[in-house]
Every structure is written in structure tokens, then in C-alpha cells.
C-alpha positions in Angstrom: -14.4 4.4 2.3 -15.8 6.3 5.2 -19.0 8.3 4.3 -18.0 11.5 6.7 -16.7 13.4 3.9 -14.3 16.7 5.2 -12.3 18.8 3.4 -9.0 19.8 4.9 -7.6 23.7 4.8 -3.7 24.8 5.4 -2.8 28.2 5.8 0.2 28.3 7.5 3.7 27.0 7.5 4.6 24.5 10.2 7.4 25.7 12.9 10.7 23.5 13.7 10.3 20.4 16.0 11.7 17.5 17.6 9.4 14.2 18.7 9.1 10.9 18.9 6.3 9.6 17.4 4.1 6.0 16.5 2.8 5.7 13.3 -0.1 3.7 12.5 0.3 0.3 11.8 1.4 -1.5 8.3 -1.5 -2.0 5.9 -0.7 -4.8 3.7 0.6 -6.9 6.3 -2.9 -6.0 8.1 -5.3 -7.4 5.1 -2.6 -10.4 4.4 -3.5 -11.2 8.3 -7.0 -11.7 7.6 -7.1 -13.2 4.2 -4.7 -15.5 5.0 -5.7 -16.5 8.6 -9.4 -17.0 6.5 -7.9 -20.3 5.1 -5.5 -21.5 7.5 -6.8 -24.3 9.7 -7.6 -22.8 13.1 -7.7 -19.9 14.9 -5.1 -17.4 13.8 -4.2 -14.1 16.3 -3.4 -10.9 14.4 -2.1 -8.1 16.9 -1.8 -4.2 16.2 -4.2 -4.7 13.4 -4.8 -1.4 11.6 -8.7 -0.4 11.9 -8.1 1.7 9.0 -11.4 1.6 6.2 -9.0 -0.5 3.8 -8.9 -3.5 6.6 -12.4 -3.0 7.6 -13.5 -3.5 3.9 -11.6 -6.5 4.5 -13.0 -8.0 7.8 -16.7 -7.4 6.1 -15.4 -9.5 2.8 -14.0 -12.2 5.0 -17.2 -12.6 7.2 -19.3 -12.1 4.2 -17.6 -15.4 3.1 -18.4 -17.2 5.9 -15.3 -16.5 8.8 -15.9 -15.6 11.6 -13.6 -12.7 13.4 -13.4 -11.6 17.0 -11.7 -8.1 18.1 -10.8 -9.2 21.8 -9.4 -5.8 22.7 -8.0 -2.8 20.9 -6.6 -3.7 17.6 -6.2 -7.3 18.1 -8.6 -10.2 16.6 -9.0 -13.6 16.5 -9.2 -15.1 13.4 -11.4 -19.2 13.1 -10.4 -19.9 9.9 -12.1 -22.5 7.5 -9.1 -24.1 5.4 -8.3 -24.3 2.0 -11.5 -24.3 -0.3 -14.1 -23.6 2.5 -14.5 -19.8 1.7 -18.9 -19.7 1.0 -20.5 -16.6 0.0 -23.4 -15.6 2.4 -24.8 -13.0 0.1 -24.8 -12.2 -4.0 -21.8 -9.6 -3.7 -18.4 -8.6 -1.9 -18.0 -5.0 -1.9 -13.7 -4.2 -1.6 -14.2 0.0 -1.1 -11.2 1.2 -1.9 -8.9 -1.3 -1.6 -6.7 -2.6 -4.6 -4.9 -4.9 -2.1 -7.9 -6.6 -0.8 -9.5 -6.8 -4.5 -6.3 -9.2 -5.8 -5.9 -11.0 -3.4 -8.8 -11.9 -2.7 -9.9 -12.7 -6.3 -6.9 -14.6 -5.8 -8.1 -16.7 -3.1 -11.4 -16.9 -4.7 -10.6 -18.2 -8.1 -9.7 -21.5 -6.9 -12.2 -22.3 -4.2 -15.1 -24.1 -5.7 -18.3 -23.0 -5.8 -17.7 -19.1 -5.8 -20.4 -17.8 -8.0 -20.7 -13.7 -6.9 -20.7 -10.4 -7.7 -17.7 -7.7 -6.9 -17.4 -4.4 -6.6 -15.7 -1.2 -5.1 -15.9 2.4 -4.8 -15.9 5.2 -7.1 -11.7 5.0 -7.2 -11.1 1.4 -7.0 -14.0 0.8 -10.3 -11.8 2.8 -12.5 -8.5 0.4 -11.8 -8.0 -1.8 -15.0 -7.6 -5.5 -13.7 -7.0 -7.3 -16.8 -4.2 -8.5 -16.1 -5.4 -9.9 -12.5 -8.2 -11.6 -14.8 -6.1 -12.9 -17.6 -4.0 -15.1 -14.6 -7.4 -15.9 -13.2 -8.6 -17.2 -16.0 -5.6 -19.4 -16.2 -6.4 -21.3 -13.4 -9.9 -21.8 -14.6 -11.7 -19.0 -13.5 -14.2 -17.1 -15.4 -15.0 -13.4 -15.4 -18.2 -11.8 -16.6 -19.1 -9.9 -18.8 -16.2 -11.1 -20.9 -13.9 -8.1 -22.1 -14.7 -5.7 -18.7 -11.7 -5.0 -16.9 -13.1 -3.3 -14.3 -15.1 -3.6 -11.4 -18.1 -4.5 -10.9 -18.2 -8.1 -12.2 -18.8 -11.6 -11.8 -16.7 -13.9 -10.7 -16.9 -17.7 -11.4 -14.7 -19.6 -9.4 -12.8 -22.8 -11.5 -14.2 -26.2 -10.2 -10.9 -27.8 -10.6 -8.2 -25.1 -10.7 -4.5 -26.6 -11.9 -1.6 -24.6 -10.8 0.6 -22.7 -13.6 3.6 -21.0 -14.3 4.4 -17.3 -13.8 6.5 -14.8 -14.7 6.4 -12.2 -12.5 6.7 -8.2 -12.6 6.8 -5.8 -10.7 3.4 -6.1 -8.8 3.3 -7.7 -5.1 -0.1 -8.3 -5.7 -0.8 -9.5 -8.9 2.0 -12.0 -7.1 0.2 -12.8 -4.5 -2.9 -13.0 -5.9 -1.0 -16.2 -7.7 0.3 -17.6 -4.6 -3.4 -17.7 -2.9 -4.6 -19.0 -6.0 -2.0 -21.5 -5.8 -2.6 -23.0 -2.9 -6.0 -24.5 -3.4 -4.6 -25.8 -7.1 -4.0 -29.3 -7.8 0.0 -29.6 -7.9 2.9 -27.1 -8.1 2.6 -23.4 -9.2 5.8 -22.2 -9.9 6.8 -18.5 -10.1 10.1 -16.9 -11.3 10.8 -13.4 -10.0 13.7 -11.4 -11.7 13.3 -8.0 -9.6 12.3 -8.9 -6.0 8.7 -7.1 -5.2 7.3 -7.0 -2.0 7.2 -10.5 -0.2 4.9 -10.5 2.7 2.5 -12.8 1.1 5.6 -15.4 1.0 6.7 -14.1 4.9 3.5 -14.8 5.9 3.2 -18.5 4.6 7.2 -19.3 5.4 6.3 -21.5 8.0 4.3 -23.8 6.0 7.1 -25.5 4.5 4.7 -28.1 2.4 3.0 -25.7 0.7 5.6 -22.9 -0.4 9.7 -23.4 -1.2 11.2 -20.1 -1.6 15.0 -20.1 -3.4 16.7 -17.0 -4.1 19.7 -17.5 -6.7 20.3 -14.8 -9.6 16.6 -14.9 -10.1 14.2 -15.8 -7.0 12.0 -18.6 -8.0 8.9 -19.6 -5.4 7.3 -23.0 -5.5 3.5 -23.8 -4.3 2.2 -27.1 -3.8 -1.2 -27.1 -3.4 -3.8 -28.4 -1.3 -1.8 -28.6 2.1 -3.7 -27.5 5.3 -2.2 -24.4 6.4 -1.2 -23.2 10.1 -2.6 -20.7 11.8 -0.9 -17.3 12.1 0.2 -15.7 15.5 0.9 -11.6 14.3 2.1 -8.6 15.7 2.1 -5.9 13.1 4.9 -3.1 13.0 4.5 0.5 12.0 3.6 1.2 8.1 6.5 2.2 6.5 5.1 4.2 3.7 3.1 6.0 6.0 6.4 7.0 8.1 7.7 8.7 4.8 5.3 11.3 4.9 6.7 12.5 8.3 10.3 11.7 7.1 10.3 14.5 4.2 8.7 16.8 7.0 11.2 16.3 9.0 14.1 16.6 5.7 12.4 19.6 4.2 12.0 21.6 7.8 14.2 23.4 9.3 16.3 22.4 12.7 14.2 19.0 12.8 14.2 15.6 13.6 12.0 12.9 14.6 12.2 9.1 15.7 9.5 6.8 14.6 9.2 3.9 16.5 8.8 0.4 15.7 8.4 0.3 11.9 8.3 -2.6 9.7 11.8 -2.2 7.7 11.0 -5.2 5.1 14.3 -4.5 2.4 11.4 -4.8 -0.2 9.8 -1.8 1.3 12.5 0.9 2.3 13.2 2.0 -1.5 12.2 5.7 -0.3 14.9 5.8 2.6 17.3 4.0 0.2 17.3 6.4 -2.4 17.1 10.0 0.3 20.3 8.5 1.8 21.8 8.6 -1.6 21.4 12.1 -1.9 22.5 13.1 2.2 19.4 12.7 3.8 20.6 12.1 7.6 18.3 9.2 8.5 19.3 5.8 10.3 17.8 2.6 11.5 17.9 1.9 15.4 16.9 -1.1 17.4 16.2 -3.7 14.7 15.0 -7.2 15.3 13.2 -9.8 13.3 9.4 -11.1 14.3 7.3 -12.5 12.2 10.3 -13.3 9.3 9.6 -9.0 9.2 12.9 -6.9 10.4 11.3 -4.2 12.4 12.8 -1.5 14.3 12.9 2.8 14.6 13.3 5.2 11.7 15.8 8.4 13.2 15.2 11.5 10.8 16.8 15.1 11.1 16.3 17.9 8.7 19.0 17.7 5.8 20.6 19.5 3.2 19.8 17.7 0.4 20.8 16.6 -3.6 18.2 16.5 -6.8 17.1 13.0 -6.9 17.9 10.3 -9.7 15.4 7.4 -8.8 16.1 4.9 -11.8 13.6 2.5 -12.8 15.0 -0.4 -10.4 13.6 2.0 -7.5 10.0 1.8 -8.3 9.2 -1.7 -6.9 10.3 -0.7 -3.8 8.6 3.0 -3.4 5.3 2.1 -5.1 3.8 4.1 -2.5 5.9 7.0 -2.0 6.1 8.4 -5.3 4.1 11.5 -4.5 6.0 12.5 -1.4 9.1 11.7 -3.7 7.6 14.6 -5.8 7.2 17.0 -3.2 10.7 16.4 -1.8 12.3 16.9 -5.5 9.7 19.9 -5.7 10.9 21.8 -2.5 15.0 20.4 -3.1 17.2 23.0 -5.3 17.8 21.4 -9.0 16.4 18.8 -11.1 15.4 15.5 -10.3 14.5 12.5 -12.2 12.4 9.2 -12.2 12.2 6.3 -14.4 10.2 3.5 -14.7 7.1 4.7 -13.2 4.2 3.9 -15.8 2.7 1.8 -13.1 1.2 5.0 -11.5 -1.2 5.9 -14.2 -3.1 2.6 -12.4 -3.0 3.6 -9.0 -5.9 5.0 -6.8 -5.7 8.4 -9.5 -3.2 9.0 -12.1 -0.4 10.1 -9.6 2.3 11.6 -12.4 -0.3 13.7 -13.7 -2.4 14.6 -10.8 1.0 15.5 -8.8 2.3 17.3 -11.8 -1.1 19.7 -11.4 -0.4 20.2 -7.7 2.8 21.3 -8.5 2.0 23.7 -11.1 -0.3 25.3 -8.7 2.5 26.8 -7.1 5.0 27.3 -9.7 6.4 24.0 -9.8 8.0 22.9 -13.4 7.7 20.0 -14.6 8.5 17.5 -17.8 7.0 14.2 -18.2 7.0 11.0 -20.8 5.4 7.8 -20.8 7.6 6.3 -18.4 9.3 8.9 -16.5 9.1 12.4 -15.3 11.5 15.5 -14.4 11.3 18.1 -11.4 12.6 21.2 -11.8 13.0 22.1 -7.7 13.2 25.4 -6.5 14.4 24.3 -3.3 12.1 25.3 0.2 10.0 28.4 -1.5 7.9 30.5 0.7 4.7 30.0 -1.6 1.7 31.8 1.0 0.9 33.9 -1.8 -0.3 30.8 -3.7 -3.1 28.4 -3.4 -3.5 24.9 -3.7 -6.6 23.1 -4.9 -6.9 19.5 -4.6 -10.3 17.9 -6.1 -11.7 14.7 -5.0 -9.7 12.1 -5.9 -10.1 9.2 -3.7 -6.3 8.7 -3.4 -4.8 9.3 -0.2 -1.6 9.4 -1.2 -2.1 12.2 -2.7 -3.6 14.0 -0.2 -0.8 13.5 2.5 1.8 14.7 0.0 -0.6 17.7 -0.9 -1.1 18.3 3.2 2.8 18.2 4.0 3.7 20.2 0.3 1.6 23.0 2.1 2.5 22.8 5.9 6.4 23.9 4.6 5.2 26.4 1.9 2.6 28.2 3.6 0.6 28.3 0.7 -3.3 28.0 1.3 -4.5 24.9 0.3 -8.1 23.1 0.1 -7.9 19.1 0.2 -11.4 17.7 -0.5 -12.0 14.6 0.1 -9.6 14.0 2.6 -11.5 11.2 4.4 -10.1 8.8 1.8 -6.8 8.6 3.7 -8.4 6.7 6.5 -8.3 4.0 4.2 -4.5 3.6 5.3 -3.6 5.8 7.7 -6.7 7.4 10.2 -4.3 8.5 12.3 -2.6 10.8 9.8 -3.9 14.4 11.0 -3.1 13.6 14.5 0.0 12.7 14.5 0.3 16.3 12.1 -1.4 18.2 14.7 0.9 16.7 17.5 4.4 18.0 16.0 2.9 21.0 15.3 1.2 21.3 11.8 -1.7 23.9 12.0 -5.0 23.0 10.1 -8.8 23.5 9.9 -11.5 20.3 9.2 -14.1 21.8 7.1 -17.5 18.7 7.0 
């Protein structure tokens, strides 16, 4: 995470607008680029690269470990990488920042290369993340983890010096997924993983055209096969637009009045667009314009005009396909007339903050009710409320999610609002305040 901490004050309401706009580009397809060009065999090119702090930590662990990366010109890098099981640490530690991506999937990689003995560790926000269940699968393919019984970072990893592929059944994480796929493909024979809801596949995308090494078959259940210990080819990227950062300009544009706005060339991966999905459901007026496939990735513009909307029902099945826009979610069911409802969303307890109950206290703040259990949690919405007489307070957090929902929540309310902290969302979208600045949000960067 960038060390030029700012805090970010709102006191006014944004006015109507109508733009086109670029988003910056997608994030996990970014850090998938480099881990996985780290152990292909020879030099991969990764184009419209997000320099975001996420992907940085990510360059640094990949050199640390021995590859070498060149940027050839803005955004796009070349990528020599070393093959399966060549990964050596050139120093005692990896340091991941913020990133939960990097951190399982590259513990991933790591746990079946031989001869990884180092120390791991993130920042302030990633070290309270519980990975136990990232260790147990670890640990499976012969991996040890020390102190034994510490979940989270730091710790020690001990690579396995023979590492066997297993069996999995997997939930609803992409990257506890992944992180079995990487680990996978340096295991002697097959590792074979059954998928009942589909979660984000750009780990399986990415690797598609190594047909020796994964077999993907999607029946009732999607099932994906690795055989391990085939050379890998290199990867030739260009990355689209982040979807999950486009949803933060999407409700904008909902929530305003007389709006609209056309985001071009997003990544519209189906396992991804849960958030659009469910707004159309409820009379959102968005569409999807000039698709195409590159990179097995359908791509194409988001077109978004301010709506009249319904109370959202998001049932459980939603979740592993909005991970990431659950606060925005809140704000949109926040600002829309009614109550709205989400299931299945423990999972955010274990995110960058606790996201249900850190949303639920920015809410509050300006009269926002709301109800919440273990697994789910109401909205009571009061529909577009003119709340300048209120203020927002946002503490340090180190979650950016939550402070683009916080920043757009007060750009439509007017209510004056302190972000702290608000560096943090460099690590996925540095471009953020911008791109706000450019359709007209109003704003004031205190350091």
C-alpha cells in the first residue's frame, strides 16, 4: 500500500452528467498475468497492465523470486518466465501489502515448488485475513506452515518436496480455487476439482490454451482436471476494463438524476457481472454494446442512464458473482425507496474489513436503517435523501471498497463526509478520484 496517506473531504452533491469514460484496467486478470507468466516457459506479454499498488506488490514478489520483468512502455511488460518449479527466493521474506489475491495464489504456486523455505507477510489489513482454509489445502499437497495453528500472516512457509495432486471440492472462492490449480500444476499426477456454483474462472481462462495441463467440462456440475508437470506456454494479454470498478460509476450514474454514462471496453466475464445482473432485475436501464471475445474474456462497453429503481432481493446464488460490489450494493439499496435484502453473504466478515458491519455504521451515520444476521442483512432505503445536514466519518480501514462506496454515498447526498485513509484504493483503482473529478464530483485531498 502506498505510504502517501490523504484523507478525502465531500461537501457537496454532484450535478447531472452525461460522458463517456475508461476505467482502469481489471485487477485480477492483472496479478493472474504475472504469476502465471512467472512459470510458463518463455517470455510472456501482458498489455494494459494495471500499475495499481495491488499489482506492484506483485511485480516485487515475482522478482523477489527470481523473474525478471520489463515495462517496455506504458502499462505493458514483458514477462521471462522460469517454468514450473523454478520459482527461488532471493531474500528471507515476500511482502504481499494488501493483496488477498496475490497472497493465495501465490502461496499456491509456492507450495509445490521445491525448495521454498521463506517468510510472508502483508499489511496492516491483509494480516488480519484468516487463511486457514488456504493453509489446510496447502498442507494437503505437502506444504507446511509455521507456527502451526496461526492463521494469519506473517508466517513461514515450507514448500512440499514432492507435492501429489488431490481432490477438491470447491466453494465459493476464485482464489482458494486457484490457489489449487497453481498448486496443481507442479504436482505429480491429476488434481481434480468439482465446482457446484461456478466462481470466477480467469485462473482456468488464462491456462485454456494449455490443453495438457488443464481439461475443463461443464455438465450439471463443472469439474476441472490438472495434470501436472507440463511446460506451460507463454501468455500474450491485453487486459480490459475492471468490472467491479465500473460499478461504482454505474450506481452514480442510477442514483443521479438525468444521467448516463458509457464505459468503454470492460471485461464482461458472466462470472463477474452479478452486480448488473441483479440492477437489471429491478429496472436499472443498463446494456452491453460492442462485445467481442480476446483472451477466452468477452469484453465490450457498459451503457448506464439514471433509473427509477425497485428494493433489491440479491439471494445467496448472487454472492459469487458480486463479491466485490457488495458495498455499492448497500449504498444503492440505501438511497432506493423500500427494503432490500441479501443472503448468503458471511464471506464479507473476511474481506479487507468487515464490510456488513463497517457499511452498516456508514449508513447509520446518516439515518440509514438497517437489520442484519449471520448470513444476511436488510436495508431499509429511504430512496435519494438530501442528507447535507449530516456527516459521515469513515476511519482507517484499509479497504477500498469501502471507501469508493462511502465517496459516491456522499457525492448524491451532500452530506459532509471525511474518508481517511483513502490511499488504500490505489491498491485497485488509482484512477478512481479522476475519473470522479472528470464527470463532475466536487472534492478536497487533505495529506
Amino acid at each position: 500500500m502506498s505510504n502517501n496517506s490523504f484523507t478525502v473531504i465531500v461537501n457537496k452533491k454532484i450535478k447531472p452528467f452525461k460522458k463517456l469514460i475508461k476505467v482502469d484496467s481489471d485487477k485480477s486478470l492483472s496479478i493472474r498475468s504475472f504469476l502465471i507468466g512467472s512459470i510458463c516457459q518463455g517470455v510472456s506479454i501482458a498489455k494494459n497492465i494495471l500499475e495499481s499498488d495491488d499489482v506492484k506488490s506483485t511485480i516485487s514478489s515475482c522478482r523477489a523470486l527470481g523473474v525478471k520483468i520489463t515495462k517496455t512502455k506504458s502499462k505493458h511488460y514483458l514477462i521471462y518466465g522460469k517454468g514450473l518449479g523454478s520459482l527461488r527466493a532471493k531474500s528471507n521474506f515476500l511482502n504481499f501489502g494488501n493483496s488477498g489475491t496475490l497472497a493465495r495464489l501465490l502461496i499456491g504456486i509456492l507450495s509445490s515448488t521445491p525448495g521454498i523455505n521463506i517468510k510472508i507477510k502483508g499489511d496492516h489489513s491483509l494480516s488480519k485475513r484468516n487463511m486457514s482454509e488456504l493453509i489446510s489445502l496447502m498442507t494437503k499437497f505437502g506444504a507446511t506452515f509455521l507456527p502451526k495453528n496461526k492463521f494469519k500472516l506473517p508466517f513461514k512457509l515450507i514448500s512440499s518436496p514432492v507435492s501429489v495432486g488431490i481432490k477438491y471440492k470447491a466453494g465459493v472462492s476464485a482464489q482458494l480455487k486457484s490457489a489449487v490449480i497453481l498448486a496443481g500444476l507442479n504436482s505429480y499426477g491429476n488434481t481434480l476439482i468439482s465446482e457446484e456454483k461456478k466462481s470466477r474462472d480467469h485462473t482456468e481462462n488464462l491456462l485454456k490454451r494449455n490443453s495438457q495441463s488443464i481439461k475443463i467440462k461443464n455438465d450439471k456440475k463443472k469439474t476441472i482436471t490438472i495434470m501436472g508437470k507440463k511446460n506451460l506456454k507463454p501468455l500474450n494479454i491485453n487486459i480490459p476494463g475492471d468490472v467491479s470498478s465500473s460499478a461504482f460509476f454505474a450506481a452514480l450514474t442510477i442514483l443521479n438524476t438525468n444521467s448516463e454514462v458509457r464505459i468503454k471496453d470492460v471485461g464482461l466475464n458472466p462470472t463477474r457481472i452479478g452486480f448488473y445482473s441483479l440492477l437489471k432485475k429491478v429496472n436499472a436501464k443498463i446494456k452491453f454494446l460492442s462485445l467481442k471475445k480476446k483472451n477466452n474474456e468477452l469484453r465490450g462497453d457498459i451503457f448506464i442512464k439514471s433509473s427509477k429503481i425497485k428494493p433489491i432481493l440479491a439471494k445467496s446464488e448472487y454472492y459469487v458473482n458480486s463479491t466485490d460490489e457488495y458495498p455499492i450494493l448497500f449504498v444503492i439499496a440505501a438511497l432506493t425507496k423500500g427494503t432490500s435484502v441479501f443472503k448468503g453473504i458471511s464471506e464479507l466478515k473476511n474481506k479487507e474489513s468487515d464490510r456488513i458491519k463497517e457499511m452498516q455504521k456508514v449508513l447509520r451515520q446518516i439515518g440509514i436503517k438497517t437489520k442484519n444476521d449471520k448470513n444476511s442483512l436488510e436495508i431499509f432505503g429511504q430512496g435519494l435523501i438530501d442528507a447535507s445536514d449530516r456527516k459521515i466519518y469513515v476511519p482507517n480501514l484499509g479497504d477500498h471498497r469501502i471507501c469508493m462506496a462511502s465517496f459516491v454515498l456522499a457525492i448524491l447526498t451532500g452530506a459532509k463526509t471525511k474518508i481517511k485513509n483513502f490511499e488504500t484504493v490505489n491498491s485497485s483503482s488509482p484512477s478512481f478520484l479522476k475519473i470522479m473529478k472528470r464527470i463532475g464530483a466536487s472534492f478536497e485531498i487533505q495529506r
